[in-house]
NUTISE-478909 format. One line per field, with one value per residue (C-alpha): z, y, x. Coordinates in nm, 2 decimals, decimal comma. Last residue first. Example, Ala and Ser with C-alpha at 12.3 -4.5 7.8 and 13.67 -1.06 7.14 Angstrom:
2
zz	(0,71;0,78)
yy	(-0,11;-0,45)
xx	(1,37;1,23)
//
This chain:
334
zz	(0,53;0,15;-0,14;-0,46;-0,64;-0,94;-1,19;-1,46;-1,84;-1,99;-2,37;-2,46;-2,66;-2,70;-2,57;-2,79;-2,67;-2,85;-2,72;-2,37;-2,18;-2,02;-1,66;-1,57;-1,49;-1,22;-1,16;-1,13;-1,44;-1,36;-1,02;-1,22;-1,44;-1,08;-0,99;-1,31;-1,29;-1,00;-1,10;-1,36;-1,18;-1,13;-1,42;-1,74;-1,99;-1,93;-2,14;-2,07;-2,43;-2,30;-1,98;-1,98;-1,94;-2,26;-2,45;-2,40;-2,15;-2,30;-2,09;-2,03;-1,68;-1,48;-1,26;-0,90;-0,62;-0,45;-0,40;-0,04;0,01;0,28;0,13;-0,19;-0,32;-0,20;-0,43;-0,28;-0,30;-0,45;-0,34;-0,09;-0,18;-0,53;-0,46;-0,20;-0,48;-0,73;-0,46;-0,36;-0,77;-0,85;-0,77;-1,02;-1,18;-1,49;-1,83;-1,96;-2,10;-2,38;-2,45;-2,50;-2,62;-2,82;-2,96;-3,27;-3,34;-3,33;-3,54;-3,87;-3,76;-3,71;-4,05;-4,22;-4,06;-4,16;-4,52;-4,55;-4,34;-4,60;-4,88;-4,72;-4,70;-5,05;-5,14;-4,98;-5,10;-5,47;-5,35;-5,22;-5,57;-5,79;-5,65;-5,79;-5,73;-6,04;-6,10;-5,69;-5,70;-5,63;-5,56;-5,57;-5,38;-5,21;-4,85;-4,59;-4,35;-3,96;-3,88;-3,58;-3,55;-3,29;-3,18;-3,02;-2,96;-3,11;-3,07;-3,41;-3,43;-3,42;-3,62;-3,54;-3,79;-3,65;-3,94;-3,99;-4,34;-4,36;-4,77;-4,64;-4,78;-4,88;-4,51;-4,47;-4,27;-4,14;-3,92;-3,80;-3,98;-3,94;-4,11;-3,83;-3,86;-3,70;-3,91;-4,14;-4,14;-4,40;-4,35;-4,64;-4,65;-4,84;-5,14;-5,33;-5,42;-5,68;-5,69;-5,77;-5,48;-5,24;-5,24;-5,07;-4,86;-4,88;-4,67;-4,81;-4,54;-4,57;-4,49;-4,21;-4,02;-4,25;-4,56;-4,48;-4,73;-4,64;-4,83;-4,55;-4,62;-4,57;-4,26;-3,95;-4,11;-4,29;-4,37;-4,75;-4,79;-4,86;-4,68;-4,41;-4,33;-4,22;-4,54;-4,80;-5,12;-5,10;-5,24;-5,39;-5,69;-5,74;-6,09;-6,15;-5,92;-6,01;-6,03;-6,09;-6,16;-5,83;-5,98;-5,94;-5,57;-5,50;-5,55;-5,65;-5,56;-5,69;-5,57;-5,78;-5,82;-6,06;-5,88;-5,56;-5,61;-5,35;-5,26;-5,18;-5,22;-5,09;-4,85;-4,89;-4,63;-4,91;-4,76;-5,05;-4,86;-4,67;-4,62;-4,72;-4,74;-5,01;-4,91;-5,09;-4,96;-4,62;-4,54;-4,70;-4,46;-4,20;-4,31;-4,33;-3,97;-3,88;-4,01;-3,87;-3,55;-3,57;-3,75;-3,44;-3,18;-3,31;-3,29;-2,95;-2,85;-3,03;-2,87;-2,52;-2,57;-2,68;-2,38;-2,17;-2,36;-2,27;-1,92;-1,88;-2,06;-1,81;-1,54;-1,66;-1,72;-1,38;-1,22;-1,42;-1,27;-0,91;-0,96;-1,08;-0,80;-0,56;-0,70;-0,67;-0,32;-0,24;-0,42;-0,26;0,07;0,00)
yy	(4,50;4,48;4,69;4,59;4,88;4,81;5,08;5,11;5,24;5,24;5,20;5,27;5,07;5,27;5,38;5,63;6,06;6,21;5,92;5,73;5,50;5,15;5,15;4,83;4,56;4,35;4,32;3,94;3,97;4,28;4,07;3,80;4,01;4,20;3,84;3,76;4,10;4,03;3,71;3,86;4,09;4,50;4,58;4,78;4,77;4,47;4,38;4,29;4,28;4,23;4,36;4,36;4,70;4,62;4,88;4,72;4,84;4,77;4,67;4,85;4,73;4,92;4,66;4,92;4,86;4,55;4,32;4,34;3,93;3,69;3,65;3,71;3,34;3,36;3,58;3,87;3,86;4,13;4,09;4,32;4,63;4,56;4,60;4,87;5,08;5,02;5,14;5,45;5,52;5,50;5,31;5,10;5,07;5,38;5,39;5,74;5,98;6,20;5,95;5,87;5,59;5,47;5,11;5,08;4,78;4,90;5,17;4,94;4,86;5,23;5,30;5,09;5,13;5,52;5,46;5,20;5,46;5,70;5,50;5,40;5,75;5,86;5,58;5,72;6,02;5,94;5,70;6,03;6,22;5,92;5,88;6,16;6,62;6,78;6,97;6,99;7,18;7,08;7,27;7,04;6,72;6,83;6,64;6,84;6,65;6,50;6,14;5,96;5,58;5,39;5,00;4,74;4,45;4,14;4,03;4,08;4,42;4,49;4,82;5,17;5,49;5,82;6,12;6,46;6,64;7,01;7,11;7,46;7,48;7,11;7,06;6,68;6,41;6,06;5,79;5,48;5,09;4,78;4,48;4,31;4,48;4,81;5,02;5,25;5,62;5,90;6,27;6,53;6,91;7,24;7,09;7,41;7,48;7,80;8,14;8,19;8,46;8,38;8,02;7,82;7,51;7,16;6,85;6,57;6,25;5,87;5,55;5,31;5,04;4,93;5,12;5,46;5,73;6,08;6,42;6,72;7,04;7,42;7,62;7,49;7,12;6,99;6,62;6,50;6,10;5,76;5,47;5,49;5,11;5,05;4,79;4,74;4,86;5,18;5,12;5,37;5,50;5,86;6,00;6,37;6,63;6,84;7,25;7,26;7,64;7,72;8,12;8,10;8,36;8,09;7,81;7,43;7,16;6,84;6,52;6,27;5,82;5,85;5,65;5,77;6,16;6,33;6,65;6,97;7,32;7,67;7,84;8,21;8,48;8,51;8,33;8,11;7,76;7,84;7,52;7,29;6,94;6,73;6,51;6,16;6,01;6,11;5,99;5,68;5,66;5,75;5,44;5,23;5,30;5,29;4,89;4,76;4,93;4,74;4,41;4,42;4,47;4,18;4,01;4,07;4,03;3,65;3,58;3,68;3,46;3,13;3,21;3,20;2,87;2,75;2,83;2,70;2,40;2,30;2,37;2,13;1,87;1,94;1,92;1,56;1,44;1,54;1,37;1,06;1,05;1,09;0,82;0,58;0,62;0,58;0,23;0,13;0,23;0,00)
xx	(7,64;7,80;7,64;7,52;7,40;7,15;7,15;6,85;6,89;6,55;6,48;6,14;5,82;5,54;5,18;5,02;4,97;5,26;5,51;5,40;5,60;5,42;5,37;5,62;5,51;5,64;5,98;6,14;6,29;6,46;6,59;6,71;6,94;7,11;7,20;7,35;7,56;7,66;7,82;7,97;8,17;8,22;7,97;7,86;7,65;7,48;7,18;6,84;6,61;6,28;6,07;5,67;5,47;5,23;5,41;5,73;5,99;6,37;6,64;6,98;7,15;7,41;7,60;7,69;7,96;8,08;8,39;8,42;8,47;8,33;8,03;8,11;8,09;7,73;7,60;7,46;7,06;6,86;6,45;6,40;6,63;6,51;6,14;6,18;6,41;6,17;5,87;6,11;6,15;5,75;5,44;5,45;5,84;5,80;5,82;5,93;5,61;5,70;6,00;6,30;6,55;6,23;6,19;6,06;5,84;5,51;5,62;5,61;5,21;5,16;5,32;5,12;4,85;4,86;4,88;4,62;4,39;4,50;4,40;4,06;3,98;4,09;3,90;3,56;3,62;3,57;3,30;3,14;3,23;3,13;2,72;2,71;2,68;2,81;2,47;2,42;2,80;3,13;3,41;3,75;3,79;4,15;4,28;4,47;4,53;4,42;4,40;4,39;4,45;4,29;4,40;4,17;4,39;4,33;4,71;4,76;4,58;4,26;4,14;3,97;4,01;3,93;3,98;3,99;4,04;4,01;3,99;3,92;3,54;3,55;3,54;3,63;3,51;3,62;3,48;3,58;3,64;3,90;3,99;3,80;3,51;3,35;3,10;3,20;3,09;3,18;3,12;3,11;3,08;3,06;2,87;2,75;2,39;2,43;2,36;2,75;2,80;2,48;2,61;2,35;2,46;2,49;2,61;2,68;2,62;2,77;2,69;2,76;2,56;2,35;2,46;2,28;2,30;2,23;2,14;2,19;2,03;2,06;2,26;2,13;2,01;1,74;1,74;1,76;1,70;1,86;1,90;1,63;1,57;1,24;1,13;1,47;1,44;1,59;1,97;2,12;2,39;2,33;2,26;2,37;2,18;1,92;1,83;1,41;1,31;1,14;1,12;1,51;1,49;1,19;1,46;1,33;1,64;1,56;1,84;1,86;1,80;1,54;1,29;1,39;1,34;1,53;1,34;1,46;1,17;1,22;1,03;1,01;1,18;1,45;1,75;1,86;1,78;1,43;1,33;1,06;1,18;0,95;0,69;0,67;1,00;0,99;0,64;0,72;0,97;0,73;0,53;0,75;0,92;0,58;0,52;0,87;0,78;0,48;0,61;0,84;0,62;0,41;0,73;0,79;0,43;0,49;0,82;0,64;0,38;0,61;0,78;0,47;0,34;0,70;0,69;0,32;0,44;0,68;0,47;0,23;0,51;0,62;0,24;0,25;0,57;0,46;0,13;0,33;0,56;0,27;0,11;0,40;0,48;0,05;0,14;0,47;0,29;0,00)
//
């Protein structure tokens, strides 16, 4: 009787389990589907105020007239329409432009008003690029004064750059990983020369244009980061430094140094001056002797570098980099 009531109890426990069980997944399953629902939502405005976008031009006053003027990017044939009141809204268009608007929510191509005229963007997932124009009083025409460029972060590297077609003003923040997978920044500021370009010379060419003159001088600056990375400095903004300073060094070797014992009973002593180089990443390479009173200290004076902790790296013009340091190590007898 026991064995029976024993056994009935296992299967009522089994059975609220398997309830439970699909109580959990039925509320799972629920949230997955409000999550999607969401999503077709969003999904569905996002449509629709892109549509929005598309349809209705920007209305803006672009020449400064007190009257509205007209920008619209017309998707089907790929330009950008500029209408002037000071021009009688006579219709001043771009060259073709190379886009892709096919996809549902994603913004990849419009005009955007901004403090001094219009903005025409193109999103490439996670990157794109922005031209930024402006109305030239002096030539009555819409002249590109700016361009920005954003790539998205891979392993071969991406940032942003941006020039001033104004003063030909090129900055520039490229990202990469580097062998060891670290996350490296390269800065970049030039001169860089696009010419003056109006909406009638205004393509899809003059943004790729820039975009290979960015690419090119990222190549450019890798290159010489990634041959810098192994140049050792004999000085430095910044010099390398035992944590927690001189009096800590002096602690650690004071502590740790131990006279060898064939000297015990000898006075040979004085100072083995050591030259080791202090990598970015704080270790110790390269130990050399330059000079000594005996071999034996100088073997003694070796361990105890290799013993040291890390270093604080040295700095050069803001970066971490490798630096020669020149350490004495005074033996002493008591």
């Amino acid at each position: 009787m026991k064995k029976i009531t024993t056994l009935l109890s296992i299967l009522l426990l089994i059975t609220s389990c398997n309830q439970a069980k699909r109580s959990q997944a039925e509320a799972a399953n629920a949230e997955i589907l409000v999550e999607q629902y969401c999503d077709i939502a969003t999904s569905y405005a996002a449509q629709q105020k892109w549509l929005d976008w598309r349809q209705n031009p920007l209305l803006i006053d672009l020449d400064n007239d007190q009257i509205n003027d007209s920008i619209f990017f017309d998707d089907e044939n790929k330009i950008i329409i500029v209408k002037l009141s000071s021009q009688n809204f006579r219709p001043m268009k771009s060259r073709h432009i190379e886009t892709s608007n096919t996809r549902i929510g994603v913004f990849n191509s419009n005009v955007f008003e901004t403090e001094s005229g219009f903005v025409f963007r193109h999103n490439r997932g996670r990157g794109g690029n922005a031209n930024f124009f402006e109305y030239n009083s002096k030539t009555n025409r819409i002249q590109l004064v700016k361009m920005e460029r954003e790539t998205p972060l891979l392993w071969s590297g991406g940032g942003y750059s941006s020039i001033n077609l104004l003063t030909d003003e090129y900055t520039g923040s490229f990202y990469f990983y580097d062998a060891e997978d670290v996350l490296r920044k390269i800065p970049i500021r030039t001169q860089m020369q696009l010419g003056t370009v109006y909406l009638e010379d205004f393509s899809s060419v003059i943004y790729k244009d820039f975009e290979e003159k960015c690419e090119a001088l990222f190549r450019i600056q890798r290159e010489k980061r990634e041959k810098r990375d192994d140049v050792i400095f004999r000085t430095a903004d910044k010099m390398p430094q035992f944590p927690g300073g001189v009096s800590e060094m002096n602690n650690f070797i004071e502590q740790n140094i131990r006279f060898p014992s064939v000297y015990n009973e000898i006075t040979i002593q004085g100072n083995v001056i050591l030259l080791f180089v202090v990598r970015k990443d704080g270790t110790i390479t390269d130990i050399e002797v330059v000079r000594t009173v005996s071999p034996n200290l100088s073997a003694e004076a070796i361990r105890v570098v290799e013993a040291m902790p890390r270093w604080i790296p040295g700095e050069h013009n803001g970066e971490k980099v490798n630096v020669w340091v020149r350490l004495p190590v005074r033996f002493q007898l008591r």
